[in-house]
MARNUNU-352862 format. One line per 4 residues: number of its first residue (from 1); their letters; for each residue x, z, y of C-alpha. Coordinates in steps of 0.5 Angstrom, whole numbers, plus 500, padded with zeros to 3 digits. Layout:
MARNUNU-352862
NUM> a> X,Z,Y | ...
end
This chain:
MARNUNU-352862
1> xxxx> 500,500,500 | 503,498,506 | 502,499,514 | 498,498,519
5> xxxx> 500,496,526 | 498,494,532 | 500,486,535 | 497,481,538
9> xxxx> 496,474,536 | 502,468,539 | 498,462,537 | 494,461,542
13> xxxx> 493,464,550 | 488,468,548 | 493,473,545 | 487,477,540
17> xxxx> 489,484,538 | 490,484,531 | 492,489,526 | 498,487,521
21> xxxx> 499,491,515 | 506,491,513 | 510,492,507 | 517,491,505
25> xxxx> 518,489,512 | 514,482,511 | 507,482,513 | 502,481,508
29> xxxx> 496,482,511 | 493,480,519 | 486,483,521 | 483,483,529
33> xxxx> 484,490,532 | 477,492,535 | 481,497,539 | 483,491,543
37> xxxx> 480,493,549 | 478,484,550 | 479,481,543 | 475,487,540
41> xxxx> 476,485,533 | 475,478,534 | 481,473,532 | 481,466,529
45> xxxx> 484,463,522 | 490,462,526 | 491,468,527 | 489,471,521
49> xxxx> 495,466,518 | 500,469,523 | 504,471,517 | 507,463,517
53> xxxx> 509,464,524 | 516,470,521 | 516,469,514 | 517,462,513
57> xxxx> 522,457,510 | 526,455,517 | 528,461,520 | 535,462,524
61> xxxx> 538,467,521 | 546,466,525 | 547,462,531 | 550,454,528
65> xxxx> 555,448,532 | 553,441,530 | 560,438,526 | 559,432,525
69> xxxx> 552,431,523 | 550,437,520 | 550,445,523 | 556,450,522
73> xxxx> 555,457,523 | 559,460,527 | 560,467,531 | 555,470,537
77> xxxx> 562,470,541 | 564,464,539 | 557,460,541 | 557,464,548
81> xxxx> 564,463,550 | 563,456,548 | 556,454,551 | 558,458,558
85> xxxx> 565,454,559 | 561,448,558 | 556,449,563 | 561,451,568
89> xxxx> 565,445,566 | 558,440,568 | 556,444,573 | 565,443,577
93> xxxx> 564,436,575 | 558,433,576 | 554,439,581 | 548,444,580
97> xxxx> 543,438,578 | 546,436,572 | 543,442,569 | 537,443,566
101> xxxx> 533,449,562 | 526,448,558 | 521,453,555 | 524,459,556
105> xxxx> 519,462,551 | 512,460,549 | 504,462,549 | 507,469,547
109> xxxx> 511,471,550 | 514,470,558 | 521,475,559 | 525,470,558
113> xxxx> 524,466,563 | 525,471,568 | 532,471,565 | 533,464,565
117> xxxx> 531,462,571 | 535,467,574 | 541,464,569 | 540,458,573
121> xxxx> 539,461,580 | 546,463,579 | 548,456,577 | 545,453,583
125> xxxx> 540,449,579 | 532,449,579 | 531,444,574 | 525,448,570
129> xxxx> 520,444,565 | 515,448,562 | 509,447,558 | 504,449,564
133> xxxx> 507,442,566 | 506,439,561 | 497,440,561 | 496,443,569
137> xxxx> 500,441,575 | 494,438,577 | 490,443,578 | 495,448,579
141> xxxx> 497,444,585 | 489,444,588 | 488,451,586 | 493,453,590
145> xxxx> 492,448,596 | 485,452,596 | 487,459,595 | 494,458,598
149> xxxx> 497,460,592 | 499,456,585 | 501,462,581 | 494,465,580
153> xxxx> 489,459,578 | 481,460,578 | 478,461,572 | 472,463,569
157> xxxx> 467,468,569 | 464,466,563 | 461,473,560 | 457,474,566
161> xxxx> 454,467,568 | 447,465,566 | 449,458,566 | 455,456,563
165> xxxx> 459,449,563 | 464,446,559 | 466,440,561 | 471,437,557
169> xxxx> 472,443,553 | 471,444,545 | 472,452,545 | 469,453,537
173> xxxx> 475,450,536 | 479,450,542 | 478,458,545 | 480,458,551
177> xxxx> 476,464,552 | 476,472,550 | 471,472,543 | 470,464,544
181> xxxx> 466,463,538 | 462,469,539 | 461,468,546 | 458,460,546
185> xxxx> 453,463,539 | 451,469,545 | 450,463,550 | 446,460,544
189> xxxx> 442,466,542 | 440,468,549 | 434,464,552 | 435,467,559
193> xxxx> 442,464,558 | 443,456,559 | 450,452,555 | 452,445,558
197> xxxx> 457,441,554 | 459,435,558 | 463,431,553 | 464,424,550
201> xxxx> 463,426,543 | 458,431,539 | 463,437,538 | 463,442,534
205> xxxx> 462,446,541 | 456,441,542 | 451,444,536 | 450,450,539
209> xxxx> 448,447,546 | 442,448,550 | 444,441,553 | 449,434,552
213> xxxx> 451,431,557 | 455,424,553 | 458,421,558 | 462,415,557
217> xxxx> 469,417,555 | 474,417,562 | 467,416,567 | 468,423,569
221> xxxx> 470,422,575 | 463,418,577 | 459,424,574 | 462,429,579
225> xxxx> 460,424,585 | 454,423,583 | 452,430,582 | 454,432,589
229> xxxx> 451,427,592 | 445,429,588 | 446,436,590 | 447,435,597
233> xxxx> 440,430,598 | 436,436,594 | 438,441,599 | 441,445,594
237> xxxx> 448,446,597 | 449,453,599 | 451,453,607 | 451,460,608
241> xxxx> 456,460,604 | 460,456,607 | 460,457,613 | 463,465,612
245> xxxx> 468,463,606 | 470,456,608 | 474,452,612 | 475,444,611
249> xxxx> 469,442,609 | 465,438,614 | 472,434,614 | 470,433,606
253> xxxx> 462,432,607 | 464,425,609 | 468,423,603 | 461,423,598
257> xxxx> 456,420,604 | 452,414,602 | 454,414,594 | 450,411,590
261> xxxx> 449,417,585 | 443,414,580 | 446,408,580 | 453,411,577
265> xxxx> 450,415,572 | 446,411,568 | 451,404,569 | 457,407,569
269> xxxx> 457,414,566 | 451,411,560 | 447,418,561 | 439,419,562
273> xxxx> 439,420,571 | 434,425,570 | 438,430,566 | 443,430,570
277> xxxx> 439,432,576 | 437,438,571 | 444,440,570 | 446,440,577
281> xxxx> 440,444,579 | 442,449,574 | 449,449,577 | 446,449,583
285> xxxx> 441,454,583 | 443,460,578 | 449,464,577 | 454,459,573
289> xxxx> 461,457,572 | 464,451,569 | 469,451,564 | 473,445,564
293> xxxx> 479,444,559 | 484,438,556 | 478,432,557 | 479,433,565
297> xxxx> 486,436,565 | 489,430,560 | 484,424,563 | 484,419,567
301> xxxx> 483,421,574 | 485,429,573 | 487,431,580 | 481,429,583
305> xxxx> 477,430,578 | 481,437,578 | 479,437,586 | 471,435,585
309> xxxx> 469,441,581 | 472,446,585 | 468,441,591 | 462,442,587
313> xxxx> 462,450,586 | 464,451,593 | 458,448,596 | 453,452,590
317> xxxx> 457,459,593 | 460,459,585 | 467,461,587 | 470,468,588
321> xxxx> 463,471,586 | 461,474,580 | 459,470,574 | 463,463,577
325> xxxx> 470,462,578 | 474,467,580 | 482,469,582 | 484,473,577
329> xxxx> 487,480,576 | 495,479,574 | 500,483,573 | 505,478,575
333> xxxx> 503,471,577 | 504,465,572 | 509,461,576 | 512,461,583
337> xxxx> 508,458,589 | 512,451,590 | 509,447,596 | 512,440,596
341> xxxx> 511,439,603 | 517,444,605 | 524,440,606 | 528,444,601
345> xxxx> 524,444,595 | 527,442,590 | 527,435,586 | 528,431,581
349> xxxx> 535,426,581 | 530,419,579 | 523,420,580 | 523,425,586
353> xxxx> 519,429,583 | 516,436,586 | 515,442,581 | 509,446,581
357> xxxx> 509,453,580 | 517,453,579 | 516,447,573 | 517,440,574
361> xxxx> 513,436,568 | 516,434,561 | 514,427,561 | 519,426,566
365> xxxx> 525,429,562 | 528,423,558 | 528,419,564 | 531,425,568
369> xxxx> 536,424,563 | 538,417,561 | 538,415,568 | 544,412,572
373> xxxx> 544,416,578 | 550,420,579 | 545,427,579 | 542,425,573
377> xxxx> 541,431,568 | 546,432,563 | 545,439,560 | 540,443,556
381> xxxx> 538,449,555 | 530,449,551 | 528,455,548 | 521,457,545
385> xxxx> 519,450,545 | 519,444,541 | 520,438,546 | 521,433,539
389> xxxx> 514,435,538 | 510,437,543 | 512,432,549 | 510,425,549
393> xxxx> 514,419,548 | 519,421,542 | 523,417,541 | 524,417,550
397> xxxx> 527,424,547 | 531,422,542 | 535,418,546 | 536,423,552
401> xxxx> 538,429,548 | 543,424,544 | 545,421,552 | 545,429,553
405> xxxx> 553,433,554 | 551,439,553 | 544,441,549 | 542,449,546
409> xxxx> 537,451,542 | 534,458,541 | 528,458,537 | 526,463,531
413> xxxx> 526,456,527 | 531,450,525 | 524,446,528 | 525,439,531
417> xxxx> 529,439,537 | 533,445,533 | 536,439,528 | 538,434,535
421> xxxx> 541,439,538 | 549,441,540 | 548,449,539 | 543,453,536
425> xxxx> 542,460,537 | 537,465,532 | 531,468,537 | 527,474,535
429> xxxx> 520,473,532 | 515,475,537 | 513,480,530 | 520,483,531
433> xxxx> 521,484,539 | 518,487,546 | 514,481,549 | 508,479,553
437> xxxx> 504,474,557 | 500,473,564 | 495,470,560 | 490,476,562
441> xxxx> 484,473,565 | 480,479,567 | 478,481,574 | 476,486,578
445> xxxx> 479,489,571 | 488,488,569 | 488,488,562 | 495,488,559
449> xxxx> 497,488,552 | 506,489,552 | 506,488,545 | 511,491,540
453> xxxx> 515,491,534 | 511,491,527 | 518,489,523 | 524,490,524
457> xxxx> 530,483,524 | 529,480,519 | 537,476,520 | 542,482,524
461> xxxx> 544,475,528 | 538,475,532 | 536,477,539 | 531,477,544
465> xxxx> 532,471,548 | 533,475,555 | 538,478,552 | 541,471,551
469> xxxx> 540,469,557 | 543,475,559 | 550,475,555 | 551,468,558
473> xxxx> 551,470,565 | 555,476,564 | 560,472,559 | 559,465,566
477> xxxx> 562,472,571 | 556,472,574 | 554,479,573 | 556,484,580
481> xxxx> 560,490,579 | 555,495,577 | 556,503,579 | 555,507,573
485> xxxx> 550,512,575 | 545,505,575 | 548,505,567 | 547,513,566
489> xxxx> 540,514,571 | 536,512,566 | 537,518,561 | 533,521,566
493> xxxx> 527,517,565 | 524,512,569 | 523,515,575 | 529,517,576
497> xxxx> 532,511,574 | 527,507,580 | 530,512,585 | 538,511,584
501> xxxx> 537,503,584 | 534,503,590 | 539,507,593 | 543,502,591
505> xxxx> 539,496,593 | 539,500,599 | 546,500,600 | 548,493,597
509> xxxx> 541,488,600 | 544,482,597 | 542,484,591 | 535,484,591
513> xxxx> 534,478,589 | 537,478,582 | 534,486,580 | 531,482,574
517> xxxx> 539,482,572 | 541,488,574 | 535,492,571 | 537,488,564
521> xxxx> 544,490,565 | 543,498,566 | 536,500,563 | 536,495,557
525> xxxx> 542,500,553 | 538,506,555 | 531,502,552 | 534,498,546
529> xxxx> 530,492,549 | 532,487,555 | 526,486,555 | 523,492,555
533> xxxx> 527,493,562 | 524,487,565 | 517,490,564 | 519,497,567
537> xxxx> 522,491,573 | 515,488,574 | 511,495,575 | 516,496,580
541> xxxx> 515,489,583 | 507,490,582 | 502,488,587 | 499,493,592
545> xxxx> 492,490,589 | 495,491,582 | 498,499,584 | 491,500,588
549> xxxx> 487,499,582 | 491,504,577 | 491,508,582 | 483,508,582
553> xxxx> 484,509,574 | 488,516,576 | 494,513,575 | 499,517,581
557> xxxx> 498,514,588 | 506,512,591 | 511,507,588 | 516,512,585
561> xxxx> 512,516,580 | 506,510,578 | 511,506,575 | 514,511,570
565> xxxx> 506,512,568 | 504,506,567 | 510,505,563 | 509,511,558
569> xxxx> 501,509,558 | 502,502,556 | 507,503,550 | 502,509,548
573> xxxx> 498,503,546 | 500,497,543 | 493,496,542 | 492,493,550
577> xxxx> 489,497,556 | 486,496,563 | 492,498,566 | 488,497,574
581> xxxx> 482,496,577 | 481,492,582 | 477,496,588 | 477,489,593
585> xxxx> 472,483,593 | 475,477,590 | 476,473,596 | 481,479,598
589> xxxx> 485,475,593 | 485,468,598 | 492,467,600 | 490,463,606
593> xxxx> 490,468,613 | 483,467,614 | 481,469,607 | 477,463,607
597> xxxx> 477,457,601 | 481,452,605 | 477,445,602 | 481,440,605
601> xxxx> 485,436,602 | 488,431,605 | 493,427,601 | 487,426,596
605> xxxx> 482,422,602 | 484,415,599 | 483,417,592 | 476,419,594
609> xxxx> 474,413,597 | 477,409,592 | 474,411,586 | 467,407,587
613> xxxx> 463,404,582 | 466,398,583 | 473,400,582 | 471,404,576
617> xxxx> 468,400,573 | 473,395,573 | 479,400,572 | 475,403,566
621> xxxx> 477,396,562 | 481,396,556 | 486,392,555 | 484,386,550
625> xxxx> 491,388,546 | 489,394,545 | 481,396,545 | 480,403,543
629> xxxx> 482,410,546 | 487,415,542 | 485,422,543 | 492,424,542
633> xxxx> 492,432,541 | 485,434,538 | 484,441,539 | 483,445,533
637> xxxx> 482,450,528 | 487,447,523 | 493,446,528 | 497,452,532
641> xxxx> 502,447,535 | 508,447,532 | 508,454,531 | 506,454,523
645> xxxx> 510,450,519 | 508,451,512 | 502,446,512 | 499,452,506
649> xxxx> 496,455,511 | 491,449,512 | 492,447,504 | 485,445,502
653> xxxx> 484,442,508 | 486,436,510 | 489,436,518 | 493,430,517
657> xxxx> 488,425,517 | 485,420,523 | 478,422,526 | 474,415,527
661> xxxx> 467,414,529 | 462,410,522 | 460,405,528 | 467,403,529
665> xxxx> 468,404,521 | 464,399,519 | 465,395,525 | 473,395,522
669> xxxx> 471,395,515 | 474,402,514 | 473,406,508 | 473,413,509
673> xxxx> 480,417,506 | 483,408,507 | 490,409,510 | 491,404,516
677> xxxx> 496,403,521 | 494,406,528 | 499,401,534 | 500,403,540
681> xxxx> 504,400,546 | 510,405,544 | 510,405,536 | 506,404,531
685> xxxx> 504,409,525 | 500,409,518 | 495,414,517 | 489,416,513
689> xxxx> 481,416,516 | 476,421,517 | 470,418,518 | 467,423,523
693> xxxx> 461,425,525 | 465,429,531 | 467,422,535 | 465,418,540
697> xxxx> 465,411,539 | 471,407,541 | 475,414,540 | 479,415,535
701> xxxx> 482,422,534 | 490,425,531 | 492,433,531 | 498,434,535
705> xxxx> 503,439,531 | 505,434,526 | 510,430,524 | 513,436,522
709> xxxx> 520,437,517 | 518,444,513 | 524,446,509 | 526,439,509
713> xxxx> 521,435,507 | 517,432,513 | 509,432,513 | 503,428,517
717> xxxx> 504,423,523 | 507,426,530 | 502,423,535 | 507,423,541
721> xxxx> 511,418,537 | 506,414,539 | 505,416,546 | 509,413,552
725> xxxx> 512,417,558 | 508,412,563 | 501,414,560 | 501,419,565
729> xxxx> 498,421,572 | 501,421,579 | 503,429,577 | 506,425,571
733> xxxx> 501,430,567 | 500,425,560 | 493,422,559 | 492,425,552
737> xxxx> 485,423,552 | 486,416,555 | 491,413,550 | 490,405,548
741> xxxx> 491,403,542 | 488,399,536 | 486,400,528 | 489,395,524
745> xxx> 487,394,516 | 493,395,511 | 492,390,507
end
């Protein structure tokens, strides 16, 4: 009989509590913890198979060197030494632009990257690609035009709406909420309760709404249009609303004047007119919210289509106020606030490309790379991430990381990117460290869940990867000289460790900047985890809002004593808590001096006036070559990214298989279970067919996360082999959803 311990899941950015038992070292069974203040028991198959994820055949046990072409093992001094000397060699000859450091960690865990990016603050660089990149620098960027800052985007108070919208959003597969599946059956259940979903195909999610809207795939930004327009000619628009919380809005009301909704509707989005009037009267006219997902952050027309949302929920009165979109309680925001329009942000050598909160896209990667511009990129550090298999076009990321000088791994797994890399070097499983997340997605309470291990290492040659990040800029010789009352202070507890720092900071200001590295350095030995460290350091660093809101919970009211509260509490309860709650009106949280939502945004004037019927119509069109659009990436419950590699975790289940509508089917004269070849501009694959009663017509369907070489043997088809860097928007965000392609029989 083993143990049972308190976790939570990894797997996805819900980040459900779950309770592990655990014999031997090994976990052997997983069940949702129902003293998660959010999950309350609730977790999905894929956390329930989160043992996959620490026990499996591809861990790093030691850090290893490419020779030739294989890897070799070697000692941590060695590969610190080497990869340090290296990174100073590229960056004397070739400046700070040739350096480049991706991921830093995943959907379970965030601390390295405060390590990392302060690593490349020291080398003078700010090439940062991340994940958030990758799917949100569309609305990131709106929300942070809106609230004035990027860090701390809107979402939705799904629990609390009478009305809620899922545009684009398959949560019975997808989550994206706390309690997905038992939320969208509550929605169902409850009469005084309405469930929209607004999607190209019959979902899952779609079974159990109240009503489909079936739009025409990639006619989103049509609908939107039209129902503002519908808003504004039925009187539904809230003027009170915006005439207290927002500024701009009379300079956007000419953008929607004079479109013809009804005739957008019924000849271009193929919906019945009268049941869109219902839905945006709902939306309108009681408490909603909208929940949109990858159908409009990976479509075609995202940054607009991101922008209209947020025009519709204005003029109904559905932002910053219950049971609509809110800003939400966090501990620390998702990324710096990057704001292009300033002369010394940072950009990229070829495509000039601009970062939104602190990262820039992954789709730009390879061409950042094997460009000829003097500053191209030319080294790599990429840690908890798979680029090899999550970003699109790989075969453009195959040829870079060949071109690259230097290129470090740091994963749990020898994954893909692991077997291209120069240096791989053996990271903790989030099962054997301290981490955690900002995904906290709560307001007016904080919730916070620090988990903690539920194993001890499984190699003696694995560490956090802060604590790589950390040896690497003490080894660079970027580490100051530290007094040792710093180093002794935190004997004493944290209180008296916050006191001594900030008597030293006070003495030695130009450090402030880099307290994430010296908390590291001295409290880490006193704690055994860097990371526990920089948890103490965000507490410290925590917002007056944040310090207000534990206060109202009894935590002690001054800086120095809170943080050593807060601290204690959170790791007597690796189950999650409320750690504050937030005693100010949302719209407190508005950036902007006037606390107003600033609707104005003036570099998406000619997008608006662009997007007519005519054009759309026109743009809509698919090229002769290429008839059909791939769905590249479903969201389902058979895929965790790449974080489960043994493909027994889906055994009885066929996760590997194309979806295809039966009108197409019989059309192509495709049998169910026939292989056939998929052709897109990029590459081709041969796969088998599902045909799918969740598909829309002219849709075909690949999971993301395959493609995968599990213990040497490689499995399924990777879709983003089949994607091209230039199937992307003007944020280079890539259009997962809207990828040309044709079916060819194998004869």
């Amino acid at each position: 009989m083993g143990e049972w311990k308190k976790s939570g899941c990894v797997l996805c950015a819900q980040n459900c509590g779950l309770e592990m038992e655990v014999e031997d070292n090994r976990i052997i069974k997983v069940r949702g913890d129902k003293d998660n203040p959010r999950s309350k028991g609730y977790c999905c198959r894929k956390g329930l198979s989160i043992a996959n994820y620490v026990h499996n055949a591809d861990r790093l046990e030691h850090p290893m060197k490419r020779v030739g072409d294989h890897h070799e093992r070697i000692s941590w001094d060695q590969a610190i030494k080497e990869i340090s000397a290296k990174l100073l060699a590229i960056k004397d000859a070739h400046g700070s632009k040739a350096l480049a450091y991706m991921g830093g960690g995943a959907i379970g865990g965030q601390m390295e990257i405060v390590m990392g990016q302060r690593l490349m603050g020291f080398l003078g660089s700010r090439n940062y690609y991340s994940s958030l990149a990758q799917e949100f620098s569309n609305i990131y960027w709106v929300d942070g035009r809106i609230q004035g800052k990027q860090g701390t985007p809107f979402m939705c108070d799904v629990h609390n709406a009478d009305t809620v919208v899922g545009w684009g959003w398959n949560g019975w597969m997808s989550n994206q909420e706390p309690r997905a599946r038992e939320l969208i059956l509550e929605l169902q259940k409850n009469p005084d309760k309405k469930f929209i979903i607004i999607d190209p195909r019959v979902s899952e999610t779609v079974e159990h709404a109240n009503i489909h809207l079936k739009l025409r795939p990639g006619t989103d930004t049509m609908l939107l249009k039209a129902m503002i327009r519908i808003i504004l000619d039925n009187g539904w628009d809230d003027k009170d609303f915006t005439e207290e919380h927002v500024s701009g809005w009379e300079e956007v009301a000419p953008l929607f004047e004079g479109f013809d909704a009804k005739r957008a509707v019924t000849e271009v989005c193929g919906l019945d007119y009268d049941a869109v009037v219902e839905v945006a009267r709902l939306i309108a006219k009681t408490k909603s919210c909208i929940h949109q997902d990858l159908g409009i952050y990976m479509n075609r027309n995202s940054t607009i289509n991101s922008y209209m949302l947020h025009v519709m929920r204005v003029i109904t009165g559905r932002i910053c106020v219950e049971g609509g979109q809110i800003i939400p309680a966090m501990l620390y925001p998702m990324g710096g606030n990057s704001d292009e329009r300033e002369p010394k942000t940072w950009r990229t050598a070829k495509h000039k490309m601009f970062p939104v909160c602190g990262a820039f896209p992954p789709a730009i990667f390879p061409d950042e790379v094997l460009d000829d511009n003097p500053d191209h990129i030319r080294s790599l550090i990429v840690s908890g991430c798979n680029p090899l298999r999550s970003y699109p076009d790989t075969l453009a990321y195959e040829k870079a990381f060949s071109a690259l000088e230097l290129s470090v791994c740091i994963d749990v797994v020898y994954n893909e990117t692991a077997r291209l890399c120069e240096y791989v070097l053996p990271s903790l499983s989030y099962m054997e460290a301290y981490d955690t997340t900002c995904f906290n997605y709560s307001y007016p309470e904080l919730y916070f869940q620090l988990r903690q291990p539920v194993l001890e290492p499984l190699s003696d040659e694995s560490k956090e990867g802060s604590a790589i990040m950390l040896a690497l800029t003490k080894e660079m010789g970027f580490m100051p000289e530290l007094p040792q009352s710093l180093y002794e202070a935190g004997k004493d507890g944290i209180t008296a460790y916050s006191m001594e720092l900030m008597m030293f900071i006070q003495e030695n200001l130009q450090y402030a900047k880099i307290l994430p590295v010296i908390l590291a350095e001295t409290l880490s030995p006193v704690l055994g985890s860097v990371n526990k460290a920089l948890i103490v350091g965000v507490l410290m660093g925590a917002s007056k809002a944040v310090k207000k809101g534990a206060s109202a919970l009894g935590y002690p009211d001054d800086d120095l004593t809170i943080t050593e509260a807060l601290f204690d509490d959170i790791l007597k309860h690796p189950e999650g808590m409320i750690l504050a709650r937030y005693t100010r009106d949302n719209f407190s949280l508005i950036k902007h001096e006037d606390k107003k939502l600033a609707m104005r945004i003036e570099e998406l004037d000619e997008q608006l006036k662009s997007a007519t019927i005519e054009n759309e119509l026109e743009r809509l069109k698919m090229p002769t070559e290429y008839p059909m659009i791939l769905h590249s990436g479903l969201h389902h419950e058979t895929v965790a990214n790449t974080s489960l590699r043994n493909p027994e975790w889906n055994k009885g289940r066929d996760a590997d298989a194309m979806l295809m509508n039966e009108k197409d089917a019989t059309r192509l004269g495709i049998e169910n279970g026939e292989k056939v070849k998929i052709v897109t501009k990029v590459s081709g694959a041969e796969i088998n067919v599902e045909i799918s009663k969740y598909t829309a017509e002219g849709c075909v369907y690949v999971r993301h996360g395959r493609g995968l070489i599990y213990d040497g043997v490689k499995y399924g088809v990777n879709v983003n082999e089949l994607v091209s860097s230039t199937d992307s928007d003007e944020f280079f965000t890539p259009m997962h959803r809207r990828v040309p392609c044709r079916i060819e029989k194998i004869s």
